[in-house]
C-alpha positions as CSV (number, residue, x, y, z in Angstrom):
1,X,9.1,1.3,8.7
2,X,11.8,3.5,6.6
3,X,15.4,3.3,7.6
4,X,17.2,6.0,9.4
5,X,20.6,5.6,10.4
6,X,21.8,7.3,13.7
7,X,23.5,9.9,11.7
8,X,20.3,10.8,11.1
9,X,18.8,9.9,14.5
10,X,21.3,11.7,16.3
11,X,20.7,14.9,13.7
12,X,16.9,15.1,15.0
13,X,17.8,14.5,18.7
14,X,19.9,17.5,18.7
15,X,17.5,19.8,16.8
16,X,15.1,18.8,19.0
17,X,17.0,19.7,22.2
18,X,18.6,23.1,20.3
19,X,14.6,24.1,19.6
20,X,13.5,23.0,23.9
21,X,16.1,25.1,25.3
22,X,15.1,28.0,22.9
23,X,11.8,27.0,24.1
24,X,12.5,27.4,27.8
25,X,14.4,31.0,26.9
26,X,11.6,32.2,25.4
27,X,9.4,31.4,28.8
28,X,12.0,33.1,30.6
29,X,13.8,30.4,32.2
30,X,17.2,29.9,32.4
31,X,18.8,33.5,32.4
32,X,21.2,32.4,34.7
33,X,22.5,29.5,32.8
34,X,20.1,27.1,35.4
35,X,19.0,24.5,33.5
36,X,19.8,21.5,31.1
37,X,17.8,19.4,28.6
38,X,19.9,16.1,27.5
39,X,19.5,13.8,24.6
40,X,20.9,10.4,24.5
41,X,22.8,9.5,21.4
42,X,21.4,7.3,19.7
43,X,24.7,4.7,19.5
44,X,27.3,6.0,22.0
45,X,24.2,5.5,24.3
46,X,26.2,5.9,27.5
47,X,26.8,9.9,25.9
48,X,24.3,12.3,26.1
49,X,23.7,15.6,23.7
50,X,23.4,19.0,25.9
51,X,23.4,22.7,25.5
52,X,27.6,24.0,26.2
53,X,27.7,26.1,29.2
54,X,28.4,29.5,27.7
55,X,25.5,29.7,25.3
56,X,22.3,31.8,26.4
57,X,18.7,29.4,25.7
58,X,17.0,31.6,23.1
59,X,20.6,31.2,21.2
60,X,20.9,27.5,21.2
61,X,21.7,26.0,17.9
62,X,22.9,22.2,16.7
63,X,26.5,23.8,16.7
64,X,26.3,24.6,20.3
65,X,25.8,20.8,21.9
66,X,28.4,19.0,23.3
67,X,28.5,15.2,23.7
68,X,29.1,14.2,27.2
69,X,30.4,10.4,27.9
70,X,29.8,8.4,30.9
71,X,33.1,9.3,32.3
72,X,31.3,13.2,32.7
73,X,34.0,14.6,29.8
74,X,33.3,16.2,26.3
75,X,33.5,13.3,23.7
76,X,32.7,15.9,20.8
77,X,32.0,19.8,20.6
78,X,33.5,22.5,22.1
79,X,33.2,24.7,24.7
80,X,32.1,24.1,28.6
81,X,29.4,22.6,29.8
82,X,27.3,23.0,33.0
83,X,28.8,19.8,35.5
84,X,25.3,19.7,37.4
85,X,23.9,18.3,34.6
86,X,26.4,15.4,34.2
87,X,25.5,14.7,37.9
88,X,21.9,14.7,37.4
89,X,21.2,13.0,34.1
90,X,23.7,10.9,33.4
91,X,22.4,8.6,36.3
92,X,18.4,8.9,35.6
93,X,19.5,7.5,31.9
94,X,21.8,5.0,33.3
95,X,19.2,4.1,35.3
96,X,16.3,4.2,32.6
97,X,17.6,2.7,29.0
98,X,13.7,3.3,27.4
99,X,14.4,7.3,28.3
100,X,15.8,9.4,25.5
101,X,15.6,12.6,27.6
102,X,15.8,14.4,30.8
103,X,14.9,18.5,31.1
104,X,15.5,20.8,34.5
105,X,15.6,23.8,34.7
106,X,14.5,26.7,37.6
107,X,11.1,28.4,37.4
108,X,8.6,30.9,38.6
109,X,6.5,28.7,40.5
110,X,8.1,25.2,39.9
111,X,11.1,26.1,42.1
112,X,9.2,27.7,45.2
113,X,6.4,24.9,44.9
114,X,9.6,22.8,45.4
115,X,10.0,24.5,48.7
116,X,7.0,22.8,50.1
117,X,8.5,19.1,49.7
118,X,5.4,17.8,49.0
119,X,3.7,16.2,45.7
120,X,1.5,17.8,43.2
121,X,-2.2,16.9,43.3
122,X,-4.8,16.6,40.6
123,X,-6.2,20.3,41.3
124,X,-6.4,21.3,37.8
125,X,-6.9,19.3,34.0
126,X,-2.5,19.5,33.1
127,X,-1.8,17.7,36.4
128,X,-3.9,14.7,35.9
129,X,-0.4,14.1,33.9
130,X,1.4,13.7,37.0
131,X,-1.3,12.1,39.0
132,X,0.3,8.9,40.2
133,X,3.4,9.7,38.1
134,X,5.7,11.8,39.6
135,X,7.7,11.2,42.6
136,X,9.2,13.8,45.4
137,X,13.4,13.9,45.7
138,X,13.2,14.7,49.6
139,X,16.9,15.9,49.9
140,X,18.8,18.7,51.2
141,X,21.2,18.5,48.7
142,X,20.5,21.4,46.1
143,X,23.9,22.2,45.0
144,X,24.4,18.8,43.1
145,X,28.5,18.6,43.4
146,X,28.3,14.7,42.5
147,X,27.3,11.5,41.1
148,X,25.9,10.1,43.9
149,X,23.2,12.8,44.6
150,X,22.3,12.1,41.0
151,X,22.0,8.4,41.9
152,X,19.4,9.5,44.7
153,X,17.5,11.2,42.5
154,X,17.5,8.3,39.9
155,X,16.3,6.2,42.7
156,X,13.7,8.8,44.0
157,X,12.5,9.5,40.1
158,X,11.5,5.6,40.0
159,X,9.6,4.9,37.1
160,X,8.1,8.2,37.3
161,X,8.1,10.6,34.3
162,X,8.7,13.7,37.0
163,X,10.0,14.7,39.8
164,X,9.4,17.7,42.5
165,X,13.6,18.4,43.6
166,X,12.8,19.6,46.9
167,X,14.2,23.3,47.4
168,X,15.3,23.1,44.0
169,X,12.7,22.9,41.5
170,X,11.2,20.6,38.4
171,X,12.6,17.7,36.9
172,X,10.6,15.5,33.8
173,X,11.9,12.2,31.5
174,X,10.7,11.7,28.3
175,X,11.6,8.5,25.8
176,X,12.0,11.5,23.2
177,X,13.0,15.3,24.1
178,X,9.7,16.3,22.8
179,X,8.3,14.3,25.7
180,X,10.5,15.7,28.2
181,X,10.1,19.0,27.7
182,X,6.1,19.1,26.6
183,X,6.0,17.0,30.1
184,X,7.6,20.8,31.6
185,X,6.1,23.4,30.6
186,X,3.0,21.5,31.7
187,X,4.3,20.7,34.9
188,X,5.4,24.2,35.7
189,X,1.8,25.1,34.5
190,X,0.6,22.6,37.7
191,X,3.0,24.3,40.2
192,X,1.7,27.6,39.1
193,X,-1.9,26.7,39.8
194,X,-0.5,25.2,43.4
195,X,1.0,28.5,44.1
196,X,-1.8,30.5,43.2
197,X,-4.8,28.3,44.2
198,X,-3.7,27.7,48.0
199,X,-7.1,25.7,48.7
200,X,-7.7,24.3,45.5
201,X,-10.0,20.7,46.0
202,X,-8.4,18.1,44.2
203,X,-10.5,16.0,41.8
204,X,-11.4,12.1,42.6
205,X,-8.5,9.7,41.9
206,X,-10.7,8.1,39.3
207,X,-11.5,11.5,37.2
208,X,-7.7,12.2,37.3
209,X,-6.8,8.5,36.0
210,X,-9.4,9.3,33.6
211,X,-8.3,12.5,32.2
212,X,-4.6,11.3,32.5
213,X,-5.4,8.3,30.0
214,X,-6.0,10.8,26.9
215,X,-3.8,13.3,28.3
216,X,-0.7,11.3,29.1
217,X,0.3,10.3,25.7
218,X,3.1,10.5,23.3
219,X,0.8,12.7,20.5
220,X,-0.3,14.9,23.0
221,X,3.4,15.3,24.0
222,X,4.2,15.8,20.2
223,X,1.2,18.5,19.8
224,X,1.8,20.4,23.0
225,X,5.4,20.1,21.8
226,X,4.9,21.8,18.0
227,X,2.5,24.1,19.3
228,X,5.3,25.6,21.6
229,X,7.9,26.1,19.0
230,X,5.1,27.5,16.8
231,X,3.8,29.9,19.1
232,X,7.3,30.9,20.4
233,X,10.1,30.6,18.0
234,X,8.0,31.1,14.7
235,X,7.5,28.9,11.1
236,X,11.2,28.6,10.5
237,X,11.4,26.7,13.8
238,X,8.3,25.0,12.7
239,X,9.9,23.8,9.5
240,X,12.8,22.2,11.6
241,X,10.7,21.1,14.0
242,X,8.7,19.1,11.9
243,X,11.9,17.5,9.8
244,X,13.3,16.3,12.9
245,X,9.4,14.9,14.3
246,X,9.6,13.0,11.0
247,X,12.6,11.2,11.2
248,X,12.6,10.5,15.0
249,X,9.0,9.4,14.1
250,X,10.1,6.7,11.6
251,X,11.9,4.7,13.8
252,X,9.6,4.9,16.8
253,X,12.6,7.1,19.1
C-alpha cells in the first residue's frame, strides 16, 4: 500500500467535503446556510474539517474550511462557523472513531418526511440502503443549542449509517465524506418516494437485505459519489475529485 502522510490525507478530506457541499448547492439545499458536512482530520482526530459559516454551498472551496477542536473553537481558518454543527457532529464522531464523516442538511422531502417521526421502509430499490440501518432521533429538540442534544442523537444514531431527526430532517455517517454524502442524496431520494407514494407496499425483509448487500457498499458510495460531481459540478471537479479518491484510496480512509 503507498504511503500518504496526513498532509496529504487531510488535503483529500477537505476537497472531498469543499466538492459535497458544492454538491448539496447544486441540488438546492442549503440556501439558508442549513446544513454542514464534517471531516475528521486525519491526526488532530478530536477536530473536524467544515464549511465557515459565511460561505454560500455552490462556493465552497479548500480555503473556506475551518478546523473545529473538541473544545467547539476554530483551531485553524478563518471566519465563523455554524455552532449547530459542533453540537451535532462532534458527539456522533466522538462517539464513532471508524466514522470519517457526518452530512445534514434540510430538504424538500427529507425534512417534512421527518415530520412523521417514523422510519423509512424498503418501498423503493435506494432504500433497501437503509433497511435495518437507520435509526429515528424521536426528540423535540430541533433548535440544537447544545452538546447534550448532540449526545442524544449519537446515542439514537447507534451504529446506524442514518438517521430520521424528527421535525428536523436527514442525517447520514460515512467512514469517508464520499460515503456520507452518496449515503444523502440517496436517502433524500427515499423520503421523496415516502412523500409522494403515500401507500407504497414495502418489499419482503429478505428482498430488501438482498438488494442492500450489493447496494450498501463502499464502491457504490464512491460511484454514486463521482457520478454526482460529474453530473453537477463538471470535469474540472471531476479531475479533483478523482485526485483526492486516489489518495484517500491508498490508505484505505
Amino acid at each position: 500500500m503507498t504511503a500518504v502522510t496526513n498532509e496529504e490525507l487531510r488535503a483529500a478530506r477537505k476537497r472531498e467535503v469543499a466538492l459535497g457541499y458544492r454538491i448539496f448547492g447544486a441540488l438546492g439545499w442549503g440556501d439558508l446556510g442549513d446544513g454542514h458536512i464534517s471531516a475528521r482530520d486525519p491526526e488532530r482526530t478530536d477536530c473536524f474539517w467544515l464549511l465557515r459559516g459565511d460561505v454560500a454551498f455552490r462556493d465552497a472551496r479548500v480555503d473556506d474550511l475551518v478546523l473545529l477542536g473538541p473544545d467547539g473553537r476554530i483551531v485553524e481558518g478563518g471566519g465563523g462557523t455554524n455552532r449547530p454543527a459542533f453540537f451535532i457532529h462532534w458527539p456522533i464522531l466522538a462517539a464513532r472513531p471508524e466514522l470519517v464523516s457526518v452530512a445534514h442538511t434540510h430538504t424538500s422531502f427529507g425534512t417534512p418526511f421527518s415530520a412523521e417521526a417514523r422510519l423509512l421502509e424498503p418501498i423503493t430499490q435506494e432504500a433497501c440502503v437503509f433497511f435495518e440501518d437507520h435509526a429515528l432521533f424521536d426528540d423535540e429538540e430541533v433548535q440544537v443549542q447544545g452538546l447534550d442534544c448532540g449526545v442524544r442523537i449519537a446515542a439514537a444514531l447507534g451504529a446506524n449509517r442514518a438517521a430520521v431527526m424528527r421535525n428536523h430532517g436527514l442525517l447520514t455517517v460515512g467512514a469517508s465524506v464520499r460515503e456520507a454524502v452518496a449515503w444523502f442524496v440517496m436517502m433524500e431520494r427515499v423520503a421523496e418516494a415516502h412523500v409522494k407514494a403515500r401507500a407504497a407496499r414495502p418489499i419482503s425483509a429478505d428482498a430488501a437485505r438482498y438488494a442492500k448487500s450489493d447496494l450498501a457498499t463502499e464502491a457504490q458510495a464512491d460511484r454514486v459519489f463521482h457520478f454526482l460531481v460529474r453530473h453537477h459540478l463538471g470535469p474540472s471537479a471531476e479531475a479533483e475529485c478523482a485526485g483526492a479518491a486516489d489518495t484517500i484510496r491508498a490508505v484505505g480512509g
